[in-house]
C-alpha positions in Angstrom: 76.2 -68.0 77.3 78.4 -67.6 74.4 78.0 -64.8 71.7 78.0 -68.0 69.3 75.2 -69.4 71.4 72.7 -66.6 71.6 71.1 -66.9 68.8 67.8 -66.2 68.3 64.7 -65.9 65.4 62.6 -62.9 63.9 59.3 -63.7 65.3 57.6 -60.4 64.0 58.3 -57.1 61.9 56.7 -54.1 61.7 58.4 -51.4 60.1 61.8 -50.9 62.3 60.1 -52.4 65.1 61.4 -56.0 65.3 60.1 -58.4 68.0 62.7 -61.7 68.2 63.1 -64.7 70.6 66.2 -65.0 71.8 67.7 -66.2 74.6 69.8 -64.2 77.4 69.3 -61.3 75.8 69.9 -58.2 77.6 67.7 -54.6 77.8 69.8 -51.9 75.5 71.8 -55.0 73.9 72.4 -55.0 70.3 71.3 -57.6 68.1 72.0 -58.1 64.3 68.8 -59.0 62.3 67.8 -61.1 59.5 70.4 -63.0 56.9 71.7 -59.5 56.1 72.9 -58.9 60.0 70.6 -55.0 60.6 72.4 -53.5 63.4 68.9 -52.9 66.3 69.0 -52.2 69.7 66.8 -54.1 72.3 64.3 -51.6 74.1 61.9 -54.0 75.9 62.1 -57.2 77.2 59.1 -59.4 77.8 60.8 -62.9 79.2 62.7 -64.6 76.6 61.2 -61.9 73.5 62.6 -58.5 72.8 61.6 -55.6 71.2 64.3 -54.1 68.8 64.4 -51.1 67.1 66.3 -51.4 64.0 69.0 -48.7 62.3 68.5 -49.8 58.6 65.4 -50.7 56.7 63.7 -54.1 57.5 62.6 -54.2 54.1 63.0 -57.7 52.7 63.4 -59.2 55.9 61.3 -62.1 57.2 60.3 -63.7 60.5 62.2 -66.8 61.3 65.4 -65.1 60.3 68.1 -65.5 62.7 68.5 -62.6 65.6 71.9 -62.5 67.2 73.2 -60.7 70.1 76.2 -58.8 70.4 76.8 -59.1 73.8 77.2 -54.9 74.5 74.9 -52.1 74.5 74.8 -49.2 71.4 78.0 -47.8 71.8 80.8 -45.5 70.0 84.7 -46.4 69.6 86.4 -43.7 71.4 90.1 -43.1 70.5 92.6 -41.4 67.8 91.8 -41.2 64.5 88.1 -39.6 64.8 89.0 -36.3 64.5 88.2 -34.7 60.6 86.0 -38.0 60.7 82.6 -37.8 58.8 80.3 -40.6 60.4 76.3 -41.8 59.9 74.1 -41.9 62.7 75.4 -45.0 64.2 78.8 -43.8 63.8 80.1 -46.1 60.9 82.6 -43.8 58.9 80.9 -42.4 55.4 84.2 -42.2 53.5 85.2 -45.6 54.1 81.7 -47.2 53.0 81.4 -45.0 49.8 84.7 -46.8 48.9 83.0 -50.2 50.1 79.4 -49.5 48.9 79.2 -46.4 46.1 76.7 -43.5 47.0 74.4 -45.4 49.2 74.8 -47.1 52.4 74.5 -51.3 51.6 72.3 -52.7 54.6 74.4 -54.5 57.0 77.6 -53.1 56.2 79.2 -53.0 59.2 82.6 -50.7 59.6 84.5 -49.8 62.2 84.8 -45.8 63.3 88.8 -46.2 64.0 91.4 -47.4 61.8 92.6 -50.8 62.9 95.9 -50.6 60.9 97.0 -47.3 61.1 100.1 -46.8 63.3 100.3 -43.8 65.9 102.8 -42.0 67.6 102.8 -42.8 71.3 104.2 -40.8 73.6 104.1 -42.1 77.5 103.4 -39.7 80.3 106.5 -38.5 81.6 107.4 -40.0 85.3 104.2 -42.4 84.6 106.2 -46.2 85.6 104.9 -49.6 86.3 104.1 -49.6 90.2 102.1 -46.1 90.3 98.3 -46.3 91.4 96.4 -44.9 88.6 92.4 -44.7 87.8 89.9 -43.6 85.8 91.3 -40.3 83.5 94.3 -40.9 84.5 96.9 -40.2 80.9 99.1 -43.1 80.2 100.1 -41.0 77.8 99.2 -39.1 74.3 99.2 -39.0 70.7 99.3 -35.6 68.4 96.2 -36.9 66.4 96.0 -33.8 64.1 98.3 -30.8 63.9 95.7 -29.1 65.9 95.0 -31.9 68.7 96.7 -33.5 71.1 95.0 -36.6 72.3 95.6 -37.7 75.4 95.4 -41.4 75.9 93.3 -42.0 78.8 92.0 -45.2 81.8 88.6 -45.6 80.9 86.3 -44.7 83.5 85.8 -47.9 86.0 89.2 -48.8 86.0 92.0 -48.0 88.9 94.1 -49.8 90.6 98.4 -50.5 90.7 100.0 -50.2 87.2 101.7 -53.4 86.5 103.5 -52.3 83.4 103.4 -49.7 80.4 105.1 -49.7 76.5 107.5 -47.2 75.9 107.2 -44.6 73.5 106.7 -45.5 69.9 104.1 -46.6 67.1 101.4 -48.6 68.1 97.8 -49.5 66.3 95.0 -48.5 68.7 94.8 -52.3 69.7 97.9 -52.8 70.8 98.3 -53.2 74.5 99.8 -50.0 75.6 99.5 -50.9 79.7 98.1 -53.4 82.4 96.2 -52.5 85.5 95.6 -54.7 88.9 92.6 -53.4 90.6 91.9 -54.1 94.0 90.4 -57.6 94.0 93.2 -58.6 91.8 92.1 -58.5 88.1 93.8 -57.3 85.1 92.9 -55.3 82.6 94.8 -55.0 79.3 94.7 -51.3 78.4 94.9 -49.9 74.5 94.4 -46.8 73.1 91.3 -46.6 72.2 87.4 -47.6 74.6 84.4 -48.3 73.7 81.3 -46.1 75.3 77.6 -46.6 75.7 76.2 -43.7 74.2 73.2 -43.6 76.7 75.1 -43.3 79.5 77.2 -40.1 80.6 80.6 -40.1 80.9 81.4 -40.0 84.6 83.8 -36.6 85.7 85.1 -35.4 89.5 82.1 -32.8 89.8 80.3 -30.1 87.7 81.6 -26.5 87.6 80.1 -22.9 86.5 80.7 -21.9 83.6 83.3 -18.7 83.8 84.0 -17.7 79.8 81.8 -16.9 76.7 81.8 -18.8 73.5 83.2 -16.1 71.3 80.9 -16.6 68.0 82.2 -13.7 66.1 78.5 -13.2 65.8 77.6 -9.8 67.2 74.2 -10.5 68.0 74.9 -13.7 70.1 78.3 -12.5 71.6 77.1 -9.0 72.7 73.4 -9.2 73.3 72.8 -13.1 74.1 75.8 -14.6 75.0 76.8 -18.2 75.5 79.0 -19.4 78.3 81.8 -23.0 77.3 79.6 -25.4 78.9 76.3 -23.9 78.4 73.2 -25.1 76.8 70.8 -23.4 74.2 68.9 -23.7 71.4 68.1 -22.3 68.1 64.2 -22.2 67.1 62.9 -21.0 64.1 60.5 -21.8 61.0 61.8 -23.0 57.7 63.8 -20.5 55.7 64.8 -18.3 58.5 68.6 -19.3 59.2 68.8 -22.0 62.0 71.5 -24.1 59.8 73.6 -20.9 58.5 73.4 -19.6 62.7 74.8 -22.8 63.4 77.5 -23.5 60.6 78.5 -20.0 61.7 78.6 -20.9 65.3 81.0 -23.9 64.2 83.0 -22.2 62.0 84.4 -19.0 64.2 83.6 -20.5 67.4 86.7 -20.3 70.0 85.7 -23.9 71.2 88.7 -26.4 70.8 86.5 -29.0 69.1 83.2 -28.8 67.0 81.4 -31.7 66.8 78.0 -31.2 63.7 75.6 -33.1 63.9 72.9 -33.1 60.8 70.4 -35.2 62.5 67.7 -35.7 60.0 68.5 -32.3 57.9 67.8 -32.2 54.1 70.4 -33.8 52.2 71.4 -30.8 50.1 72.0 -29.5 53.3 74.3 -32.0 54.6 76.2 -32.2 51.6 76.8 -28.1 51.9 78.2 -29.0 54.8 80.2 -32.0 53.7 81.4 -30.0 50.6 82.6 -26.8 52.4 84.2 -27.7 56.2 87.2 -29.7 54.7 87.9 -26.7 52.4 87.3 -24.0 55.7 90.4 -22.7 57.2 91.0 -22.5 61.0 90.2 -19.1 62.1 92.5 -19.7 65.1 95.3 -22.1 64.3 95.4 -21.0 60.6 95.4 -24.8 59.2 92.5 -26.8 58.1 89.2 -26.6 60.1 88.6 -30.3 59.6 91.8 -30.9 61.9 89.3 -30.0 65.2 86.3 -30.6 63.9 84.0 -34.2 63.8 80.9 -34.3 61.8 78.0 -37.2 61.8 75.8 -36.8 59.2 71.9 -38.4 59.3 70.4 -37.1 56.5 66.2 -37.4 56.3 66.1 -40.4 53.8 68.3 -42.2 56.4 66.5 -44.8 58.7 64.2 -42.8 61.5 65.7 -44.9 64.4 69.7 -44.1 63.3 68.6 -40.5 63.5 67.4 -40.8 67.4 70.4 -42.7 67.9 72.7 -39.8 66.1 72.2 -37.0 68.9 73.4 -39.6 71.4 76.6 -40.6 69.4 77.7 -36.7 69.0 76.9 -35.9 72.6 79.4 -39.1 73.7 82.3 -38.0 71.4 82.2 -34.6 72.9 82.3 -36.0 76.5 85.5 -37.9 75.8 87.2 -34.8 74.5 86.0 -32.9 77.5 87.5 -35.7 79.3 90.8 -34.9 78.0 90.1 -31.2 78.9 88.8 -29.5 76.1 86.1 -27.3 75.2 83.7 -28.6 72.8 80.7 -26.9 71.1 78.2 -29.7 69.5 75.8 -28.4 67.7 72.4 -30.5 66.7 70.4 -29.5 63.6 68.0 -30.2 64.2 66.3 -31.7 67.8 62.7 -31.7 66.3 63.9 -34.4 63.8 65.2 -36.2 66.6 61.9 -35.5 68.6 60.2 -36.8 65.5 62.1 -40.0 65.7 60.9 -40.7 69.0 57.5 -40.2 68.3 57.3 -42.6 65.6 59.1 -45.4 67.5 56.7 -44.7 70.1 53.9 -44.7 67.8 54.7 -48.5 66.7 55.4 -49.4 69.8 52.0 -48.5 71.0 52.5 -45.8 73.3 50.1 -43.2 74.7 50.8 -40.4 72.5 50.4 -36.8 74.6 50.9 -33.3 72.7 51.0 -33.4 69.2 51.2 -37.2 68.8 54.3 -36.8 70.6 55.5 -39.9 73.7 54.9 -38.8 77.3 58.7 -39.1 77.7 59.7 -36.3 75.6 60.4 -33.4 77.9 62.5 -35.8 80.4 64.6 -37.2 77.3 65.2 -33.4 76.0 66.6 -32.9 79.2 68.5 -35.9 80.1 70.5 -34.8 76.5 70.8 -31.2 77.4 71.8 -31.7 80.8 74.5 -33.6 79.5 76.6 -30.3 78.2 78.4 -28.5 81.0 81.7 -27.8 82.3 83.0 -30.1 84.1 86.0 -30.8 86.1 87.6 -33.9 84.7 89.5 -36.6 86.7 92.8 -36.0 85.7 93.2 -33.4 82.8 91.7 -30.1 84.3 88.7 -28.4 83.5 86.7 -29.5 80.1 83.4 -28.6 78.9 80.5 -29.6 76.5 78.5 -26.6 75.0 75.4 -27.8 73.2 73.4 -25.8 70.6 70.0 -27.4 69.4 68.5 -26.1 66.4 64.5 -26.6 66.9 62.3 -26.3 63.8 58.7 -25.3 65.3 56.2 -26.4 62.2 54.9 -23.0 60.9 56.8 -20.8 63.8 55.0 -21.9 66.9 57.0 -21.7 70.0 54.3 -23.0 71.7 54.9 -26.5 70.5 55.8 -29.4 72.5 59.3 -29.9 71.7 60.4 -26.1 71.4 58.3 -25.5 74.8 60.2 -28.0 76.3 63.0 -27.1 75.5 63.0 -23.3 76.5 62.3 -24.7 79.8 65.7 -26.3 80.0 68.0 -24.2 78.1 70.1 -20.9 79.0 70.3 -19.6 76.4 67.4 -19.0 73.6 68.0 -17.6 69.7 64.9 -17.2 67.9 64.5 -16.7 64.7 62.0 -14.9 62.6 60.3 -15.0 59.8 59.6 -11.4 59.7 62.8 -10.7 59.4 64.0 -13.3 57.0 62.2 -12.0 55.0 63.2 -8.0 55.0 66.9 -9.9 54.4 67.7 -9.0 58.2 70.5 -12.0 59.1 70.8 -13.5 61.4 67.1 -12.9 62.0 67.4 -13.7 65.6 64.8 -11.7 67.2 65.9 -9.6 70.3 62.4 -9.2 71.5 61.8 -13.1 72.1 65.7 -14.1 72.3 67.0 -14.2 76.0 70.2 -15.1 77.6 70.6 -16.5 80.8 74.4 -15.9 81.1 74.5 -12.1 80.7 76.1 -11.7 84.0 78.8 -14.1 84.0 79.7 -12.9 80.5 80.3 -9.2 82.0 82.9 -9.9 83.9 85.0 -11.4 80.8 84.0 -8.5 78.9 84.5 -5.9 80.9 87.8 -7.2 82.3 89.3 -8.5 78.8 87.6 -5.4 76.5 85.9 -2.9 78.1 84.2 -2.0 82.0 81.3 0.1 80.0 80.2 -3.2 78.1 76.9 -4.2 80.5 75.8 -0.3 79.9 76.2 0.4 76.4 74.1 -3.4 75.7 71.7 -2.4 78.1 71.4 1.4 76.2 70.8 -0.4 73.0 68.1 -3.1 74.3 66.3 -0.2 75.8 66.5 1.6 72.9 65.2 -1.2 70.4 62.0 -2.0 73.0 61.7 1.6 72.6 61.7 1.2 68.5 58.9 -1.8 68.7 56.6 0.6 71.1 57.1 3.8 68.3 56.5 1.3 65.5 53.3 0.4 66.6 51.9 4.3 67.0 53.6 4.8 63.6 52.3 1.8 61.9 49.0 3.6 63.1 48.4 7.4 62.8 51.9 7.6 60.8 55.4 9.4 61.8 53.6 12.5 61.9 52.4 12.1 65.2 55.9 11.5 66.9 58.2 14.4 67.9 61.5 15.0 67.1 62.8 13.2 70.2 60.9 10.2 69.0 62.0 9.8 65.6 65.5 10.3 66.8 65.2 7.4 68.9 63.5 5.3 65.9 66.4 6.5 63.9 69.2 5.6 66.9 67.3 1.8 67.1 68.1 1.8 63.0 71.6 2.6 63.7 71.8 -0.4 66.1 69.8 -3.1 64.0 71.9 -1.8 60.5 74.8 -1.2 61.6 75.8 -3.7 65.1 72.6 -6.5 64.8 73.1 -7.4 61.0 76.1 -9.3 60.0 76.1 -11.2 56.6 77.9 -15.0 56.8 78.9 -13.9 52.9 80.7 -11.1 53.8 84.5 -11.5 53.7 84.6 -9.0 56.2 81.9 -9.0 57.9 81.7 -12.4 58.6 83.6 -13.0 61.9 83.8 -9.8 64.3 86.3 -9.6 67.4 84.9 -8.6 70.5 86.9 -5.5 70.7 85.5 -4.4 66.9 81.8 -5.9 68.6 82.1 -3.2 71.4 83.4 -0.5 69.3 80.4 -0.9 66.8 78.5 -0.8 69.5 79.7 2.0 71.3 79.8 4.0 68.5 76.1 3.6 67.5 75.3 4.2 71.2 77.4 7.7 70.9 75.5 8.8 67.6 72.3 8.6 69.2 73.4 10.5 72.1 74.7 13.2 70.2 72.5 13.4 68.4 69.6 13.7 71.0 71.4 16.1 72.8 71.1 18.7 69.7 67.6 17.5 69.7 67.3 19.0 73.3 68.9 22.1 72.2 66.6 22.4 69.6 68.1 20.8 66.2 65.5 19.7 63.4 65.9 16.0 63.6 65.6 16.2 59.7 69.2 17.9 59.6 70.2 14.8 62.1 69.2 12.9 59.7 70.4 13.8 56.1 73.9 13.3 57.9 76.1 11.3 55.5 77.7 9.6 58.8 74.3 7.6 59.4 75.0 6.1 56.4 78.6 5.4 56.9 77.4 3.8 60.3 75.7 1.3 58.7 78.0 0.4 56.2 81.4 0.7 58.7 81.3 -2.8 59.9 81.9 -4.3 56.1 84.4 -1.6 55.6 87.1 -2.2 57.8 88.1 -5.9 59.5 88.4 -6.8 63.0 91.9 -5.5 62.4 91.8 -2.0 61.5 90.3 -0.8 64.9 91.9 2.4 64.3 90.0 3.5 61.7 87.1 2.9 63.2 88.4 5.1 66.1 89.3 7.6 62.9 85.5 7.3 62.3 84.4 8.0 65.6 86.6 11.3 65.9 84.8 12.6 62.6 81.2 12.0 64.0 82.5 13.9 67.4 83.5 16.4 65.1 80.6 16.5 63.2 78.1 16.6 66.1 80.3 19.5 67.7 80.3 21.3 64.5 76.6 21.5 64.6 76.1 22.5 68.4 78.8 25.4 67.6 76.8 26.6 64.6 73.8 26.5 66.2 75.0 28.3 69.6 75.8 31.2 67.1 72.4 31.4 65.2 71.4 31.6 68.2 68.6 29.0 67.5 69.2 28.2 63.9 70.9 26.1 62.3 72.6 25.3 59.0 73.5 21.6 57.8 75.4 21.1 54.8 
């Protein structure tokens, strides 16, 4: 039956729960609703009535309204022009319906993501002729979408066969027909440059790999103590007010990923529009032009419909696969997946589900997963290696980890970056707790540290760990009977575990200096933290007053050295390190000739 055919009627409404009778309809089709054409999706069939759930406001709509079918499931066009793209949850491009429809989104409107007229620079695979069997990821050929990325023109997945012919280099609109292909039983299909993906379903690849590199943050706290592997999954939980969205615009904005796909699912709007405002202004740490050129965002802000917002998680997760596909590394990073998890539950709700924990659907652990397990690295078809790294912010209500969604997830993720509230609130950012926060990837990422900066790197993060699960046991004996009741020994260490949470753990995203940090400046705060303490207890052992250790200008200066000089200007941190061994020498030489005593300026 005909698209013109299927047409259907509203037999009932409630909220954006829509049931409708029409005919031939398909589970996960999408249907337009009402006069005003509401993009839905079908998710239940009972014989000839589905059950849609709607991405717009029903409001004003009425039952025998007409119900259309679409004749294809909710799916993203996939192809050049989306990258520096800002999209809504069902990705229709903002910037072209604020020209079309002012400040807010017009019900109905319906867009498409790609430019239709726009003309693009094909360039066919070299040695690639009409005659060659080709299949799915195969390149036909590419297009330099932004100065930053190449995108190669792929065969959608499902499609291989003999190539019966292919257009020659030269400007095309991403409908032209760029090639045909024969499969085996004889069909053509008429290949352009762009496809069209269900965003429910994976993107298919030749076969999962380990990951084998870190995502370099420039965030010493994540890079150092819980690293993330290209490909990994993880997840940053905390209450309100405690840093998830900074962590995460951080994370996109110095990450060494080739793409960075943001998606605000359900985030306040003032949030959003931060984001909105400053990434097209950002410059590319790494290819020193515009951030915007590798970078996609999708913005579902939480006035937006409830049902666009589940859908918007899905959308990001399907752009980064097809970049992946090409062979790139993409971080996408979800803020947050407890909005999305709230979206669920009240679809579920209407649809009169059995609600489990906290109101929310029995289904919510096995959808978390399906989503997470959708990063990875993966080797592609055709282009190489690619990979999907996916970073969840989770928003526990009132800082329980113990609720569903951010139990859940902690039993799926690698990689775990909780926040606190204790220490947002002593000004301590990123307040990512290393008592709580693990890392499943430690040992993978030793082998690029220690290979590409130094062998010593497992050690020294190891000393300082110790050291700070040291600080939380002293804390609690001083928060008691006072620092009175702690030897010398022990309020050296309290004072080494300062060192490390001032001076290598803090890290302001305000600080033009400060804000990004290499690896090799990450280790050598590190190291040189580690070495003070040393010193310093080694005095201890020969006797030093740990009140001379500490009226040492140098702990000062060791808190303040990583906003004083840049990733750059490792040699003067070196020139720091050679006064402190100085220093601390100077001291064991005076003391060895008091003879016991000793005399601190």
């Amino acid at each position: 039956m005909s698209e013109a055919n299927r047409v259907g009627v509203i037999r009932d409404i409630n909220g954006p729960i829509v049931t409708i009778d029409l005919p031939g309809v398909r589970s996960g089709e999408q249907v337009k609703i009402g006069e005003l054409g509401l993009f839905g999706e079908v998710i239940s069939l009972h014989g000839r009535e589905a059950v849609v759930q709607t991405y717009e406001s029903t409001d004003g709509v009425r039952p025998g309204e007409p119900a259309v079918g679409v004749g294809w499931p909710l799916s993203v066009e996939l192809g050049p022009g989306l990258m520096g793209g800002i999209f809504d949850g069902v990705q229709r491009p903002l910037s072209k319906i604020a020209l079309e429809s002012g400040d807010y989104i017009r019900r109905g409107i319906s867009i498409p993501a790609l430019d239709r007229s726009r003309q693009w620079e094909f360039e066919r695979a070299e040695g690639l002729e009409a005659g060659a069997e080709i299949g799915p990821g195969s390149v036909l050929g590419t297009v330099q979408e932004t100065q930053t990325i190449l995108h190669r023109i792929l065969v959608p997945p499902g499609v291989a066969g003999e190539l019966e012919e292919i257009a020659p280099s030269g400007a095309y609109d991403i409908e032209s027909t760029i090639a045909r292909v024969r499969d085996a039983k004889g069909n053509s299909h008429r290949l352009s440059m762009y496809q069209r993906w269900p965003v429910r379903k994976p993107r298919p690849y030749r076969r999962r790999d380990d990951g084998v590199a870190p995502l370099i943050t420039g965030q010493r706290v994540i890079d150092t103590f819980f690293p993330q592997l290209k490909g990994g999954k993880g997840a940053v939980p905390g209450p309100f007010g405690a840093g998830k969205t900074v962590v995460q615009q951080q994370v996109a904005r110095w990450s060494n990923a080739d793409i960075v796909i943001y998606v605000g699912c359900g985030e306040r709007g003032n949030e959003l529009v931060d984001v909105l405002e400053t990434f097209p202004q950002l410059d590319d740490p790494y290819s020193g032009r515009k951030l915007m050129e590798r970078t996609l965002l999708v913005a579902n802000t939480s006035n937006m419909p409830v049902v666009a917002r589940e859908a918007s998680v899905y959308v990001g997760i399907t752009m980064a696969e097809y970049y992946r596909d090409m062979g790139y590394d993409v971080v996408m990073l979800a803020d947050s997946t407890s909005r999305w998890a709230e979206a669920l539950r009240e679809v579920s709700g209407r649809l009169g589900q059995m609600p489990v924990e906290e109101g929310y659907p029995a289904y919510l652990a096995s959808r978390l997963a399906a989503v997470y397990e959708r990063a990875g690295r993966v080797e592609t078809y055709d282009a190489g290696s690619g990979s999907v790294t996916l970073i969840g912010a989770v928003s526990p209500p009132g800082g329980d980890f113990s609720e569903p969604v951010t139990s859940h997830t902690k039993d799926i993720i690698e990689t775990f970056w909780a926040l606190s509230k204790e220490l947002a609130d002593a000004r301590h950012y990123p307040s990512i707790d290393w008592v709580t926060s693990f890392s499943g990837h430690v040992q993978t990422a030793a082998q690029w540290w220690h290979k590409e900066i130094d062998p010593n790197w497992e050690q020294r993060r190891a000393a300082a760990l110790a050291l700070l699960a040291r600080d939380a046991e002293l804390s609690r004996i001083v928060n008691l009977v006072g620092p009175e009741a702690l030897s010398d020994a022990q309020r050296w260490e309290l004072e080494g575990a300062a060192l490390i949470k001032e001076g290598v753990l803090q890290q302001s995203a305000l600080d033009d200096i400060d804000t990004f940090c290499s690896p090799a400046k990450q280790f050598a705060l590190l190291d040189l933290a580690i070495g003070i303490y040393r010193s310093g207890e080694s005095l201890i052992q020969l006797g030093v007053p740990v009140s001379e250790l500490q009226n040492l200008p140098l702990l000062a200066k060791m808190r303040r050295i990583k906003s004083m000089y840049s990733s750059e200007e490792l040699d003067r941190i070196q020139g720091f390190r050679d006064e402190v061994e100085k220093t601390m020498e100077g001291i064991r030489v005076e003391y060895a000739k008091q003879g016991g005593g000793v005399g601190v300026e």
